[in-house]
C-alpha positions as CSV (number, residue, x, y, z in Angstrom):
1,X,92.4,-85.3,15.8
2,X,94.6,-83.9,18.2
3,X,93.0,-82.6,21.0
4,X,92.7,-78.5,21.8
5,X,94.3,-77.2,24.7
6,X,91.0,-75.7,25.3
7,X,87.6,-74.7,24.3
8,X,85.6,-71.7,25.3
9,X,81.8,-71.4,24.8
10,X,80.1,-67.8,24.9
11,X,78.9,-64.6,23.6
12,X,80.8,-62.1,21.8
13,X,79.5,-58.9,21.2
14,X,81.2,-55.5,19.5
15,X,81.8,-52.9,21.9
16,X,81.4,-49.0,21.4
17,X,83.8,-47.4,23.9
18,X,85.3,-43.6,24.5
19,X,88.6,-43.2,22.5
20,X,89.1,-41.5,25.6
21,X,88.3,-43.7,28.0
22,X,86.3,-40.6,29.5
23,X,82.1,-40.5,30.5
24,X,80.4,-40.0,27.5
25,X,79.1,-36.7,26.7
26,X,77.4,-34.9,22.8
27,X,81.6,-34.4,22.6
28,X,82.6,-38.2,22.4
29,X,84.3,-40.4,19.8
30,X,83.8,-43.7,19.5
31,X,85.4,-46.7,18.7
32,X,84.9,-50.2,17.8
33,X,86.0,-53.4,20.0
34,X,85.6,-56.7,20.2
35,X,84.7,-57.9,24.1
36,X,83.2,-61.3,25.2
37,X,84.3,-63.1,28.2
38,X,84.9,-66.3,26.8
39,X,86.4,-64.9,23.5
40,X,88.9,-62.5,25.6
41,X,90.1,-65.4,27.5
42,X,90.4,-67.5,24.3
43,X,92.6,-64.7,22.7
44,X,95.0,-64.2,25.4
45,X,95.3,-68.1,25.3
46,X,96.3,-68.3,21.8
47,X,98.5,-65.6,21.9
48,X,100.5,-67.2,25.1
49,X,100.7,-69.9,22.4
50,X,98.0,-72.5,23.1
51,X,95.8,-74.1,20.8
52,X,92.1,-72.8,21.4
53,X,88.5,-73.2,19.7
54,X,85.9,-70.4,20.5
55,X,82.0,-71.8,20.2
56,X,79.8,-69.5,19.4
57,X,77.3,-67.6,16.8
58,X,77.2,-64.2,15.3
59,X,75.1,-62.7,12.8
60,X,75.7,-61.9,9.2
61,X,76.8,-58.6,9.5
62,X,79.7,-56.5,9.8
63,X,79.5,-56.9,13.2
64,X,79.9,-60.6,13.4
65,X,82.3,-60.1,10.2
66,X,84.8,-57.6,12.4
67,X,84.7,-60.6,15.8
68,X,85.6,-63.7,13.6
69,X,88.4,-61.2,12.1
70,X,90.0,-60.4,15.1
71,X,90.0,-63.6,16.8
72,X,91.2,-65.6,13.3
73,X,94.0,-63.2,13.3
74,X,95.1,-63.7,17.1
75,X,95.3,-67.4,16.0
76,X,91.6,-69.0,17.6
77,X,90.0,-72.0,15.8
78,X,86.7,-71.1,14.5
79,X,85.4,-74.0,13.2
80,X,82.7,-74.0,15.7
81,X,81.5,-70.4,15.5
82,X,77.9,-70.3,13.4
83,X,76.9,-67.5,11.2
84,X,72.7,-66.4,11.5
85,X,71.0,-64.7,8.4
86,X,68.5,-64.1,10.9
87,X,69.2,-63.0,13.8
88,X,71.9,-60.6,14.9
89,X,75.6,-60.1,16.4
90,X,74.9,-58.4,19.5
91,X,76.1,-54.6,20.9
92,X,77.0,-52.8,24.0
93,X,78.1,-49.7,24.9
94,X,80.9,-49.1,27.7
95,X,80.6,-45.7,29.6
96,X,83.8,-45.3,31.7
97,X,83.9,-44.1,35.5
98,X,86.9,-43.8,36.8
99,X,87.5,-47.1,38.5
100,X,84.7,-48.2,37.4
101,X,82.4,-48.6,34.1
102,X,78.7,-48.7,33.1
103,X,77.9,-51.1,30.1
104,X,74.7,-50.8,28.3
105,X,73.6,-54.0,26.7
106,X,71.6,-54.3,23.1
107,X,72.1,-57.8,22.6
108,X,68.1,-59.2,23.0
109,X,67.4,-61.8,20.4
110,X,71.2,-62.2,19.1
111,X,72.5,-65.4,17.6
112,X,74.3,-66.4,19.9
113,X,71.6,-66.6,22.5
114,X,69.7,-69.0,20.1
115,X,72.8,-71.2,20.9
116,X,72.4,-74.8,21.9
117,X,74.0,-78.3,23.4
118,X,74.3,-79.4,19.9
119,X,77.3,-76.3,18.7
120,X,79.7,-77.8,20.7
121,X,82.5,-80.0,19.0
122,X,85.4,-80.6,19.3
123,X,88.0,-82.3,21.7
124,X,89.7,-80.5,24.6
125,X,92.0,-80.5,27.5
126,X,90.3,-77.8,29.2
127,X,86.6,-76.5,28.4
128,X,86.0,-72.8,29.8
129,X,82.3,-70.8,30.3
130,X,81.3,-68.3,32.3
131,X,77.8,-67.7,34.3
132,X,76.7,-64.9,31.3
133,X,75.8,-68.1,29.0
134,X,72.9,-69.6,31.4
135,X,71.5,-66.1,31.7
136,X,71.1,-65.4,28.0
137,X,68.3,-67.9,26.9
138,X,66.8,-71.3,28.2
139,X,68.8,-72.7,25.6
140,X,71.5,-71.3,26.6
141,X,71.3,-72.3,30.0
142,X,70.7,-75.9,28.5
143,X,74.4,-75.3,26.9
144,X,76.1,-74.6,29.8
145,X,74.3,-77.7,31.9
146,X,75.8,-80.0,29.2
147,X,79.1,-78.5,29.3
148,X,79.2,-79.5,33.0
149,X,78.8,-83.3,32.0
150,X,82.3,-82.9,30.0
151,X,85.0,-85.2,30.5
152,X,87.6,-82.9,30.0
153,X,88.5,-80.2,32.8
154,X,85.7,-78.0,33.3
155,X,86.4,-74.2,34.0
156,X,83.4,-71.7,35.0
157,X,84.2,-68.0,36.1
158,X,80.5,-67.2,37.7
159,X,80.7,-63.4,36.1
160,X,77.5,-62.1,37.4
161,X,76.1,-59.7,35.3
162,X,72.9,-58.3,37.3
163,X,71.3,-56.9,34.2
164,X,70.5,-60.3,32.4
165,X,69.1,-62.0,35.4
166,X,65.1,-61.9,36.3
167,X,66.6,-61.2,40.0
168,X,69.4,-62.0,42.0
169,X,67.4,-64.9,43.9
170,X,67.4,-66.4,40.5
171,X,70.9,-65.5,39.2
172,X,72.5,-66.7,43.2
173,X,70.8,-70.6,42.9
174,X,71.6,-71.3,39.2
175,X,74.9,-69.9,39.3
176,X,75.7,-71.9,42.6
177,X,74.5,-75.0,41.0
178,X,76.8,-74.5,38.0
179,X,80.0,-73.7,39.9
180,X,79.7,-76.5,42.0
181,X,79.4,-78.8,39.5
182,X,82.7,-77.2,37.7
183,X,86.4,-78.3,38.2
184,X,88.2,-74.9,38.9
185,X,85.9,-71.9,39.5
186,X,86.0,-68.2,39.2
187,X,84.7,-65.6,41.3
188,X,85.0,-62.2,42.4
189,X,84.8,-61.7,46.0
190,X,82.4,-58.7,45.9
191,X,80.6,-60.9,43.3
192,X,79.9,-63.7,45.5
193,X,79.3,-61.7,48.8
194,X,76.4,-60.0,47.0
195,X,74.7,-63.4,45.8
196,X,75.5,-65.8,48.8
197,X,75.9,-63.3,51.0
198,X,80.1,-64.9,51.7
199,X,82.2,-61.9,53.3
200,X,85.7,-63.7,52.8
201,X,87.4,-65.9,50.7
202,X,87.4,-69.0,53.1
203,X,83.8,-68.0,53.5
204,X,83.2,-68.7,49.4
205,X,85.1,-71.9,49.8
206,X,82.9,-72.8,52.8
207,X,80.7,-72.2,50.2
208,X,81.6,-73.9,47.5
209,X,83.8,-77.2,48.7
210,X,82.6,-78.7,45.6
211,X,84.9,-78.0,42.7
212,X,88.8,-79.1,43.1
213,X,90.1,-75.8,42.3
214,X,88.3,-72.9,43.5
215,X,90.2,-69.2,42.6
216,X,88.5,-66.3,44.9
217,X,89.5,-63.0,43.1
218,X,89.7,-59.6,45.6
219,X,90.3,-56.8,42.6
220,X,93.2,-54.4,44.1
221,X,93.7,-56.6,47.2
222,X,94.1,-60.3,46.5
223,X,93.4,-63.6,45.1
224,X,93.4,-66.8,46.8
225,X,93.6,-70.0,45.6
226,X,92.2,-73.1,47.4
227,X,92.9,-76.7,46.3
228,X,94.8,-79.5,46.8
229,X,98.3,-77.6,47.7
230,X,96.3,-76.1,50.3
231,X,95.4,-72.0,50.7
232,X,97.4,-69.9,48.5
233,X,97.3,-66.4,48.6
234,X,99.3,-63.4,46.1
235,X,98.6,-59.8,46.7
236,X,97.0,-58.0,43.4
237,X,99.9,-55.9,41.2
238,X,100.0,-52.0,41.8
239,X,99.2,-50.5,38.8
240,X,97.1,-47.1,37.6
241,X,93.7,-48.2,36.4
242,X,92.9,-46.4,33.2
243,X,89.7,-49.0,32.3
244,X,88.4,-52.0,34.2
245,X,86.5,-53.9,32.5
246,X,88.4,-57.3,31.2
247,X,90.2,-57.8,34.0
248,X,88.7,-61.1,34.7
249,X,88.9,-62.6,31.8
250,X,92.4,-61.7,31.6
251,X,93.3,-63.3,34.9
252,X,91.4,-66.2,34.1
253,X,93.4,-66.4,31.0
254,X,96.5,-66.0,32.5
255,X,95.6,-68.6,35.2
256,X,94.4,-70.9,32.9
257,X,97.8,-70.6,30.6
258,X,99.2,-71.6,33.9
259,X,97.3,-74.6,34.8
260,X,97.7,-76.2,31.0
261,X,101.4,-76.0,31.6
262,X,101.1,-77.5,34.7
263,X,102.4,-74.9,36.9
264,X,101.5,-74.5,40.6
265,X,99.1,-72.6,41.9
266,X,101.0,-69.6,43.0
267,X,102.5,-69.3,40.0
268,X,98.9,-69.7,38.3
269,X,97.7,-66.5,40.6
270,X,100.9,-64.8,39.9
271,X,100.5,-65.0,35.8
272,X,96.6,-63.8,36.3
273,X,97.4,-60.7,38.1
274,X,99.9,-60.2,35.0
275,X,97.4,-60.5,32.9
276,X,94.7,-58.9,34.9
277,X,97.2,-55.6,35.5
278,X,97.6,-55.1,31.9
279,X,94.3,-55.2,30.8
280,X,92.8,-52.6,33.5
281,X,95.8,-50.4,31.8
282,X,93.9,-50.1,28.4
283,X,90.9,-49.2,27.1
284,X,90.1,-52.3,25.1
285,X,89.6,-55.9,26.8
286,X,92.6,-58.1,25.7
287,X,96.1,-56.5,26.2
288,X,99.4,-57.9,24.6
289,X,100.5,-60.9,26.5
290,X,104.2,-60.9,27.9
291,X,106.4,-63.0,25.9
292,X,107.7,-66.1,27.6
293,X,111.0,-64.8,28.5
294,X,109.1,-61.8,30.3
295,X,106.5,-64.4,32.0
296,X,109.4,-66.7,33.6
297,X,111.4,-63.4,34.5
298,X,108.7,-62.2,36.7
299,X,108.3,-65.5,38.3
300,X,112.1,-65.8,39.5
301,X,111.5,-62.2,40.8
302,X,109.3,-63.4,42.9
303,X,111.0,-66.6,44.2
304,X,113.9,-63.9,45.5
């Protein structure tokens, strides 16, 4: 079987958001959308044209029905996705403000936080989880401990999400033991200054000397890139932020796309902050990915 270029494991959950990408008021319509961190990165990968498998579980609903729709059609393998008669997909609700967003959560018991080390197969390049997964479930956090024992590349953005941690003691040591074990890592700046206390991006690598690639991201400012060509550094694109949630995964895809066609590592940054500047220009989590043309255009802009 011929290997995937990559595999992501995770949660995906339907979304209820503002069609207006407003506060929500008595006044408000919603809509449907499909968000999960490692499901949006595994869309924007197969629709820059890479072969990906998403790992997960849903429940036997519409819920789970209108996820597995939506990723078959952007072209993801779903051969390892699991469907529960008894437990369900899982729900939250995005409240826009301004520049930034408040997410309410129903997702307690869902099927994919019944997910163990035994849903993962298939054969990868690249295998990509985020620091949600370990906070889900004890087997959950047993999933992403194997994942770290993979021969192929290992990818971890640490996506702190306060609300399903005990407390941030907690959520700072198991999160640190992950990304150190992981080949390229993930982080927001802000993210890792509030659980190891790191005030600069040289300060998360002093950190975190562990993983061979290590991507520092500073939202509007920056994001650095530390590994073996060294300290790499491209300012964030100027855009009007409309909704912000998504922007990491789309970075991280856009990265990612870079890295599997072995691109260096500004040109990595530079294709995340593509990504990335899209996304925070929609309401939904996965925007349309540039063509190729379009990507290697706005490389050569930046070589002049």
């Amino acid at each position: 079987m011929t290997p995937f270029d990559a595999i992501t494991i995770g949660e995906t959950m339907v979304a209820l958001v503002p069609d207006d990408a407003k506060p929500i008021t008595d006044k408000s319509r919603m809509v449907l959308r499909v968000a999960g961190a490692e499901s949006n990165v595994a869309t924007s990968l197969a629709r820059l044209g890479h072969s990906v498998r998403w790992v997960s579980a849903v429940g036997a609903d519409p819920f789970g029905e209108i996820i597995t729709n939506e990723l078959a059609a952007a072209g993801v393998d779903l051969g390892a996705v699991t469907l529960s008669g008894d437990a369900p997909t899982g729900i939250f609700v995005k409240n826009p403000q301004g520049e930034s967003t408040r997410v309410h959560y129903y997702r307690r018991g869902s099927a994919a936080a019944r997910m163990t080390p035994g849903v993962i197969t298939g054969d990868a390049r690249l295998v990509h989880i985020s620091g949600i997964t370990p906070a889900l479930s004890e087997s959950c956090r047993e999933l992403t401990e194997a994942v770290m024992e993979f021969e192929a590349t290992v990818s971890f953005d640490v996506n702190y999400r306060p609300a399903l941690w005990r407390d941030i003691g907690e959520a700072a040591g198991v999160l640190a033991g992950l990304a150190r074990r992981a080949d390229i890592v993930f982080v927001g700046r802000d993210e890792a200054e509030e659980l190891w206390g790191t005030a600069t991006a040289e300060d998360v690598r002093d950190f975190l000397p562990e993983p061979r690639i290590l991507v520092v991201k500073d939202a509007a400012i920056e994001a650095v890139s530390f590994s073996a060509e060294g300290t790499v550094r491209v300012p964030s694109r100027r855009v009007e932020v409309v909704e912000p949630v998504g922007a990491g995964d789309a970075f991280a895809a856009g990265w990612l796309s870079g890295y599997l066609d072995d691109r260096a590592a500004r040109e990595c940054l530079l294709i995340g902050h593509l990504l990335a500047s899209r996304t925070v220009q929609i309401v939904g989590d996965c925007p349309e990915v540039p063509a190729a043309d379009e990507i290697q255009a706005y490389l050569s802009e930046d070589q002049q």
